[in-house]
MARBA-3410 file (N, C-alpha, C, O; in Angstrom, 1 decimal):
151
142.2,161.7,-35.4,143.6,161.5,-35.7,143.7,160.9,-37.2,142.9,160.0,-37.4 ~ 144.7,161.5,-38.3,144.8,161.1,-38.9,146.2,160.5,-39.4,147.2,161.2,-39.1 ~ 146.4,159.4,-40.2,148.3,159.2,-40.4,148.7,160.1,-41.2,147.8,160.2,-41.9 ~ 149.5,160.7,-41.4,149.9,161.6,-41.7,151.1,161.4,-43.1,151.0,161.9,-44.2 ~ 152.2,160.5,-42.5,153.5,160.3,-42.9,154.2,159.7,-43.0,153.8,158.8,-42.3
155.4,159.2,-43.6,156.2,158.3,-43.3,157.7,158.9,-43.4,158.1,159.6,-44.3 ~ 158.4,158.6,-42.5,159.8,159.5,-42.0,160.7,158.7,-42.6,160.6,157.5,-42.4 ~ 162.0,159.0,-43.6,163.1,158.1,-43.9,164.3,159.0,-43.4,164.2,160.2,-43.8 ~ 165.4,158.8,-42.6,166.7,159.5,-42.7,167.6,159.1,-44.1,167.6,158.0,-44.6 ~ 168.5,160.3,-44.7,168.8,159.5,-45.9,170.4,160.4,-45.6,170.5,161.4,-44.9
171.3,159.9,-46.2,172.7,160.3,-46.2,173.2,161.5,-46.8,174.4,162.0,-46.7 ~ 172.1,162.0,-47.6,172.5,163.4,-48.6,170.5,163.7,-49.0,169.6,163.0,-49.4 ~ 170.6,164.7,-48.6,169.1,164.9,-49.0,168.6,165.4,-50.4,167.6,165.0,-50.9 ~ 169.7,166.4,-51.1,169.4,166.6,-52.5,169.4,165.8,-53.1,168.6,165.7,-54.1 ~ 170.6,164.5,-52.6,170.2,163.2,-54.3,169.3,163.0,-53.7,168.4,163.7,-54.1
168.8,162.0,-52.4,167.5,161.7,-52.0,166.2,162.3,-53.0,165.5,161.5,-53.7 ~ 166.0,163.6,-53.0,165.0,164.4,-53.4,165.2,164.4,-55.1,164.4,164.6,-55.9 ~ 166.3,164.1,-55.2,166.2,163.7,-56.9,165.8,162.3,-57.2,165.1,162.1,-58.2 ~ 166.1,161.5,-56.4,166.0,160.0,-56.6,164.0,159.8,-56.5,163.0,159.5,-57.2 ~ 164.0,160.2,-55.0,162.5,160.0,-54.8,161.8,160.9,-56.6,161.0,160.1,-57.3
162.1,162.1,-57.0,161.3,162.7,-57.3,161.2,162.2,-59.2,160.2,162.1,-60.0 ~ 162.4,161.9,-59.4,162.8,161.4,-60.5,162.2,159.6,-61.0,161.8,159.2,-62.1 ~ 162.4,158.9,-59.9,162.7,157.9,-60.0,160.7,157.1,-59.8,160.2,156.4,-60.7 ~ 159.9,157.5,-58.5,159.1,157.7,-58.3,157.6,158.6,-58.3,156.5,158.3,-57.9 ~ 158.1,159.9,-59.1,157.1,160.8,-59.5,156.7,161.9,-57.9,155.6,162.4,-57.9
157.2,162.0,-57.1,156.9,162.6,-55.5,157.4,164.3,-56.4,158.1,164.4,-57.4 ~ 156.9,165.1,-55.6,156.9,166.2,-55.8,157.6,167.1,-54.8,157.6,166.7,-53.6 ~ 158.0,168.0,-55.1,158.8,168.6,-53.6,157.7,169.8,-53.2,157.3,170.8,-53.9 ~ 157.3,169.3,-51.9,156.0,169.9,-50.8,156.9,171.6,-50.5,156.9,172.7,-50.9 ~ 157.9,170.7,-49.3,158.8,172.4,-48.7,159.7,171.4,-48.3,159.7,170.2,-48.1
160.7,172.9,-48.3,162.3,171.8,-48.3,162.8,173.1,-47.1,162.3,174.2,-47.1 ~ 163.9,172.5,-46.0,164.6,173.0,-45.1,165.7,173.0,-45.0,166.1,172.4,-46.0 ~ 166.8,173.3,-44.2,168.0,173.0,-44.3,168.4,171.3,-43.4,169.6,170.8,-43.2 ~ 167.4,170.7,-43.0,167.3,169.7,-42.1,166.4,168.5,-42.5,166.4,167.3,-42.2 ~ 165.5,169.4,-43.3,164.4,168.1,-44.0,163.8,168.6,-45.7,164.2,169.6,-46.2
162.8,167.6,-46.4,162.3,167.7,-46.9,160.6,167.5,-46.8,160.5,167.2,-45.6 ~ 159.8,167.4,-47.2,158.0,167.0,-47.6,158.4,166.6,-48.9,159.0,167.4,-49.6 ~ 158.0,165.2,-49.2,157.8,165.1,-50.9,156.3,164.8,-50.9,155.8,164.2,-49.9 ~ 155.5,165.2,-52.0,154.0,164.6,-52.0,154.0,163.6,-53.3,154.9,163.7,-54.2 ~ 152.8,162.3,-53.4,152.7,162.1,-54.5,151.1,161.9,-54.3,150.5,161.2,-53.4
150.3,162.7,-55.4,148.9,163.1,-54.9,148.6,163.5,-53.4,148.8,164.7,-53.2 ~ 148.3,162.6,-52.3,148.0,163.5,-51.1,149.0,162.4,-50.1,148.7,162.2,-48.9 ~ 150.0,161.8,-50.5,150.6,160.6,-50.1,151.7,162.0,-49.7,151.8,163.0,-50.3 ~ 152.3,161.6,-48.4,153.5,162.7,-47.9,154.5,161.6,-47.5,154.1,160.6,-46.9 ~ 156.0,161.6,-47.9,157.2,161.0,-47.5,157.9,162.3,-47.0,157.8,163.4,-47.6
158.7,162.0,-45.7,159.7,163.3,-45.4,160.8,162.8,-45.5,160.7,161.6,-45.8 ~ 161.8,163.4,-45.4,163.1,162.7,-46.0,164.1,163.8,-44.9,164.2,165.0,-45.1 ~ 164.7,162.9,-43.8,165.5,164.1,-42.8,167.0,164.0,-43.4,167.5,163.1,-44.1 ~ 167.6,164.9,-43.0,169.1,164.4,-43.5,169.5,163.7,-42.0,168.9,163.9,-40.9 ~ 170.8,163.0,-42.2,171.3,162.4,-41.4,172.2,161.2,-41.8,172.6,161.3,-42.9
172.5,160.2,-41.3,173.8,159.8,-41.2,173.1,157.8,-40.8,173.4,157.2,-39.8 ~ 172.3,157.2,-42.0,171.3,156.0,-41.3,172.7,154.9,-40.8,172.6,154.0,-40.0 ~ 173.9,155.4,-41.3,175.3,154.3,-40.9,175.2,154.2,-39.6,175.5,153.2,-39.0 ~ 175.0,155.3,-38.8,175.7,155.3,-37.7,174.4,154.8,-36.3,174.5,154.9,-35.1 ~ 173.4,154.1,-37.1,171.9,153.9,-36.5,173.1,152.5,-35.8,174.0,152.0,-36.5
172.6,152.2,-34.2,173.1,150.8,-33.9,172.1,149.8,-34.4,170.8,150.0,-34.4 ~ 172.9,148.7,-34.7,172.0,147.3,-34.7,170.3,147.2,-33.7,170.0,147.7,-32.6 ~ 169.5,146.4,-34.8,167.9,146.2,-33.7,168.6,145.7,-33.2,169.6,145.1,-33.7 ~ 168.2,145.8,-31.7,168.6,144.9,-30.1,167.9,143.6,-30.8,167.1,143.4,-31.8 ~ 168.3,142.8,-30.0,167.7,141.4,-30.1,167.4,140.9,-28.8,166.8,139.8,-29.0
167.6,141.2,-27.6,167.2,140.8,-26.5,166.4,141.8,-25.5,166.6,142.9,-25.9 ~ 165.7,141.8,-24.6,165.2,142.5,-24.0,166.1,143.6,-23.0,165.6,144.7,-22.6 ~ 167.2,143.1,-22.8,168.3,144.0,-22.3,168.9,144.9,-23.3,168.8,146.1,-23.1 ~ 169.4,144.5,-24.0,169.4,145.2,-25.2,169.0,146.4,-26.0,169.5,147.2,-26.8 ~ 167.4,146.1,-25.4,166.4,147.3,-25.9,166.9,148.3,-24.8,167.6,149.3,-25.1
166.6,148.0,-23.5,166.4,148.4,-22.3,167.9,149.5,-22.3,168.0,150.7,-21.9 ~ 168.9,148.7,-22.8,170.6,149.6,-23.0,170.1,151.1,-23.7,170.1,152.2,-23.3 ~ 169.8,150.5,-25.1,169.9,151.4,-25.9,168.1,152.5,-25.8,168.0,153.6,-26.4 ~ 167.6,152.2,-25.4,166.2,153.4,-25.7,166.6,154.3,-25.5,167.3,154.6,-24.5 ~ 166.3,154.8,-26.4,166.3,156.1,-26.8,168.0,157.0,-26.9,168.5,158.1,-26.6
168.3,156.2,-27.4,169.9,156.6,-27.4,170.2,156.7,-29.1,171.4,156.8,-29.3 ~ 169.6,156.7,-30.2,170.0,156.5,-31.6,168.7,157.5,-31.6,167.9,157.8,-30.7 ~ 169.0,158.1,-33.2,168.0,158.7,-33.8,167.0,157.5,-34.5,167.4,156.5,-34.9 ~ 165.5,157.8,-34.5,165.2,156.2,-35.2,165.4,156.9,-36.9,165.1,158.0,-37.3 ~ 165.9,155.6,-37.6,165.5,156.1,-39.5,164.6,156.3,-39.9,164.3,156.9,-41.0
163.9,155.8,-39.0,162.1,155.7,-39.5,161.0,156.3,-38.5,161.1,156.0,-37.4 ~ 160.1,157.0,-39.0,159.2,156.9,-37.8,157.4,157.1,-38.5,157.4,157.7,-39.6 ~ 156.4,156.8,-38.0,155.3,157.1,-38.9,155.0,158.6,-38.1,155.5,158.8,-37.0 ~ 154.2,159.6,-38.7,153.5,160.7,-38.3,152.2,160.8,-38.2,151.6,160.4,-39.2 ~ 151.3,161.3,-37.1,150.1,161.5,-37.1,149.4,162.8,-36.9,149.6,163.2,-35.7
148.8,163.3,-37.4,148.2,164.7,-37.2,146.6,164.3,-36.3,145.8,163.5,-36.5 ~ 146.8,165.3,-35.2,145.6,165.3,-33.9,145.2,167.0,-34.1,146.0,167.8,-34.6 ~ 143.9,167.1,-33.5,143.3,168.0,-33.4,144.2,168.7,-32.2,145.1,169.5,-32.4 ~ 143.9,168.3,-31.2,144.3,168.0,-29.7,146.0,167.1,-29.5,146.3,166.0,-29.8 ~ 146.7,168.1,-28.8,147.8,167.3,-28.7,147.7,166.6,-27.6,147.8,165.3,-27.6
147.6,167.9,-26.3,147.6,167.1,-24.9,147.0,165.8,-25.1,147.4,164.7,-24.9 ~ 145.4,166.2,-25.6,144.6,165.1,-25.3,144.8,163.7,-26.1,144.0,162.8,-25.8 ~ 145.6,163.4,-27.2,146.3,162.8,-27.9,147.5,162.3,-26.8,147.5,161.1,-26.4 ~ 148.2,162.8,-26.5,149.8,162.3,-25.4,148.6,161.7,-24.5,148.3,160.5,-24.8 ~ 147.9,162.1,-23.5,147.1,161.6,-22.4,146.8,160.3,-22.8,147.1,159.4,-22.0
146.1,159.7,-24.0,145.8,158.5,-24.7,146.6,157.8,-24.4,146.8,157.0,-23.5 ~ 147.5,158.4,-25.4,149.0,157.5,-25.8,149.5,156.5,-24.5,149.6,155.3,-24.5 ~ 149.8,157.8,-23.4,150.3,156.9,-22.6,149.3,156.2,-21.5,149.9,155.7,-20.5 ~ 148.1,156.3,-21.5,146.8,155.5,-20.6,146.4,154.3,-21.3,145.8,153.3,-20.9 ~ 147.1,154.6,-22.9,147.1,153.0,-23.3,148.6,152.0,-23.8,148.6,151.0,-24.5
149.7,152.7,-23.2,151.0,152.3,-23.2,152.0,152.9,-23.2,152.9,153.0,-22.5 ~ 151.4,153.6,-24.8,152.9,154.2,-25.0,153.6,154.9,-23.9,153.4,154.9,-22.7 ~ 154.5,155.6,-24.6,155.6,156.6,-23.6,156.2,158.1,-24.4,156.9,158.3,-25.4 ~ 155.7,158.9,-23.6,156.2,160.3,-24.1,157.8,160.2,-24.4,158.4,160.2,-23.3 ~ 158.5,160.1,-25.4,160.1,160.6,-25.6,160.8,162.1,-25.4,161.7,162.5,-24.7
159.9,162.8,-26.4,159.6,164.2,-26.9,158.9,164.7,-26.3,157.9,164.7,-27.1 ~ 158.6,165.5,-25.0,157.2,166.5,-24.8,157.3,167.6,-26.3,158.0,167.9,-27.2 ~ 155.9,168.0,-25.7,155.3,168.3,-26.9,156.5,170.1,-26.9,157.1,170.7,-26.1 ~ 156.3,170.2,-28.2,157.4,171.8,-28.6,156.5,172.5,-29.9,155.8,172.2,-30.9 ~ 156.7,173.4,-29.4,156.4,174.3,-30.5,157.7,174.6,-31.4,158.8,174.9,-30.9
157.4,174.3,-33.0,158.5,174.2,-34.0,158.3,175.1,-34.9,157.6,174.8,-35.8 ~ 158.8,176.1,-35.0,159.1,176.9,-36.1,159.6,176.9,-37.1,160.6,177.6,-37.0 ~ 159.4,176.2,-38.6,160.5,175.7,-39.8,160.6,177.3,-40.4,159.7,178.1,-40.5 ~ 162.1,177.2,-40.8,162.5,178.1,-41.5,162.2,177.4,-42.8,162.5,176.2,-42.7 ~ 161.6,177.9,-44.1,161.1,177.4,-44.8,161.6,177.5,-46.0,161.1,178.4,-46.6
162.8,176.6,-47.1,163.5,177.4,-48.5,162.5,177.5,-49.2,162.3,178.6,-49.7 ~ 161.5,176.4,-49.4,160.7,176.0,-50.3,159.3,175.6,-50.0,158.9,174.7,-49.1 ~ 158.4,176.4,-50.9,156.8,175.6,-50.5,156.1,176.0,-51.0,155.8,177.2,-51.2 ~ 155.2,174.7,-51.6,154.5,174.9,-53.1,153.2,174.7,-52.7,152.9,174.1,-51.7 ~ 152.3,175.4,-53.7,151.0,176.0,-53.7,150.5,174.9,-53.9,150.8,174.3,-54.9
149.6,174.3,-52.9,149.2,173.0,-53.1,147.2,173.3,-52.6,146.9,174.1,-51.7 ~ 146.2,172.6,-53.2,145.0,172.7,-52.7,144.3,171.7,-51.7,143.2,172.0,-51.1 ~ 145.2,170.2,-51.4,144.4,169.5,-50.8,144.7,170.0,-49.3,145.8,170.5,-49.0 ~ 143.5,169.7,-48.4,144.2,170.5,-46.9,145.3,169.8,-46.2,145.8,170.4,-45.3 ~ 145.8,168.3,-46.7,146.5,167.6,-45.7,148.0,168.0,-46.4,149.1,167.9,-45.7
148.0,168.3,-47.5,149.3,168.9,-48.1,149.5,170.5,-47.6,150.6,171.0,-47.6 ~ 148.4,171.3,-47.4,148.4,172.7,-47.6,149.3,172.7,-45.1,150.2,173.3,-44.5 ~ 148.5,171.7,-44.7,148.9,172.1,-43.0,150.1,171.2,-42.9,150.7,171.1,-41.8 ~ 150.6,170.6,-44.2,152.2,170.3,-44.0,153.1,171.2,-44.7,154.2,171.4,-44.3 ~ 152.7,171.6,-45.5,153.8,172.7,-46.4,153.5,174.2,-45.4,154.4,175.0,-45.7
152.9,174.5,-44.6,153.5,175.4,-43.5,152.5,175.9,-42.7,151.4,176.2,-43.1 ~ 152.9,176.1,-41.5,151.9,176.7,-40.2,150.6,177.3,-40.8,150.7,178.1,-41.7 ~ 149.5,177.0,-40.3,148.4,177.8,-40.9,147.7,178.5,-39.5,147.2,177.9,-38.6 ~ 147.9,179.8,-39.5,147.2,181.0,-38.3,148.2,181.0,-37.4,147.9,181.8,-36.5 ~ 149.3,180.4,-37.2,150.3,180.4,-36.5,151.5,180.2,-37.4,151.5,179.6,-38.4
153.0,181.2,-36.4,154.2,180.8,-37.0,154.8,179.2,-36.6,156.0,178.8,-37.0 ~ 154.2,178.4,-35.9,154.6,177.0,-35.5,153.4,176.4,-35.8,152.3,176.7,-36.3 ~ 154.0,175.0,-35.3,153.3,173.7,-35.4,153.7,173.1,-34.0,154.7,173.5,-33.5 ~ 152.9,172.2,-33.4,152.9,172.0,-31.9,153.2,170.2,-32.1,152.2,169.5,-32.5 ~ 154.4,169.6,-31.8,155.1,168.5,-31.9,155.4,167.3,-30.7,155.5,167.4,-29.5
155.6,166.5,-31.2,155.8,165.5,-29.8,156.0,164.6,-30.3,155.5,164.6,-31.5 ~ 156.9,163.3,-29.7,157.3,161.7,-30.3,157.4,160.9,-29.3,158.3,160.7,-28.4 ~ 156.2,160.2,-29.7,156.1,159.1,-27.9,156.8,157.8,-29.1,157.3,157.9,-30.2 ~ 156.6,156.8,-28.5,156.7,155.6,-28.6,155.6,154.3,-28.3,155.1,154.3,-27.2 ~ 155.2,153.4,-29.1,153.9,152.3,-29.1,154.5,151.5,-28.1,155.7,151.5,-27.9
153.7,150.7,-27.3,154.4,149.8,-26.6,155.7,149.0,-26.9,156.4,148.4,-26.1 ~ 155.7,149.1,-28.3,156.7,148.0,-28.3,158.0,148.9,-28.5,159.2,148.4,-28.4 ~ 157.9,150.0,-28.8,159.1,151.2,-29.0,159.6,151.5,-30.2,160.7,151.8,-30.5 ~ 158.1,151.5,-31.3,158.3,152.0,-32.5,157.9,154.1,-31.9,157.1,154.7,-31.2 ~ 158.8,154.6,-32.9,158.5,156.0,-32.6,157.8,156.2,-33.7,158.0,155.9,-34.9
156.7,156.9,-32.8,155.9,157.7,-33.6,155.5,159.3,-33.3,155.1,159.7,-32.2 ~ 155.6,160.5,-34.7,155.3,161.4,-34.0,153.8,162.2,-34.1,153.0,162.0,-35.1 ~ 153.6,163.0,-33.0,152.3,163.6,-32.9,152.4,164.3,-33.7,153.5,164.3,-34.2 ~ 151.4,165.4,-34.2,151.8,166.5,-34.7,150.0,167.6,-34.9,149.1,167.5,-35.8 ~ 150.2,168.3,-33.8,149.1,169.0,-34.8,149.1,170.6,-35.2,149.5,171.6,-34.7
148.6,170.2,-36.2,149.1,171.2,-37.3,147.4,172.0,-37.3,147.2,172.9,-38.1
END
């Protein structure tokens, strides 16, 4: 397994992708009508569109959590690329976590995607031997999401 990512929701994705790229030096990986990949060297930020206002407040109580799971999109989430999905989820939850997402096969429709040589940039800028990517988003014990991904 390796980390893969870091997930931001942002309110407009083109300034996003100007700000990150302008401001920071990130490069645009492949862009969708739903997401972006920015690289800077072999470092990956995605950038989803979405709406981070309408995220509710962290709970602060244990009832709280218990109300809301899984009811908000999270703004954040880390990504991990596995060889092995099943056998990746099977872990996951034999050592806590919790499946949110069974796993899916995802097809990106693709606007954008640039010729890149390192391999961890080349199996995120798009399906390699297949038209998908095989996906899932459990959560850590404590109910940070995190998603699987193997690519």
């Amino acid at each position: 397994m390796i980390f893969e990512h870091v997930s931001i929701t942002v309110s407009d994705l083109d300034r996003s992708l100007r700000f990150y790229c302008q401001v920071f030096g990130f490069r645009l990986l492949r862009k969708t009508t739903v997401n972006a990949y920015l690289y800077l060297e072999d470092q990956l930020l995605e950038l989803i569109q979405g709406d981070p206002a309408t995220a509710a407040p962290i709970p602060q109580t244990e009832q709280e959590w218990q109300e809301r799971k899984w009811r908000q999109v999270p703004a954040v989430h880390l990504g991990f690329r596995v060889d092995d999905i099943e056998q990746a989820l099977s872990k996951i939850v034999a050592l806590g976590g919790e499946v949110v997402v069974p796993c899916v096969e995802y097809t990106p429709t693709i606007e954008h995607v640039a010729k890149v040589r390192a391999d961890k940039l080349r199996r995120a800028a798009q399906p390699m031997g297949k038209p998908y990517w095989r996906m899932a988003d459990v959560s850590d014990p404590d109910g940070l999401i995190l998603e699987i991904l193997e690519r």
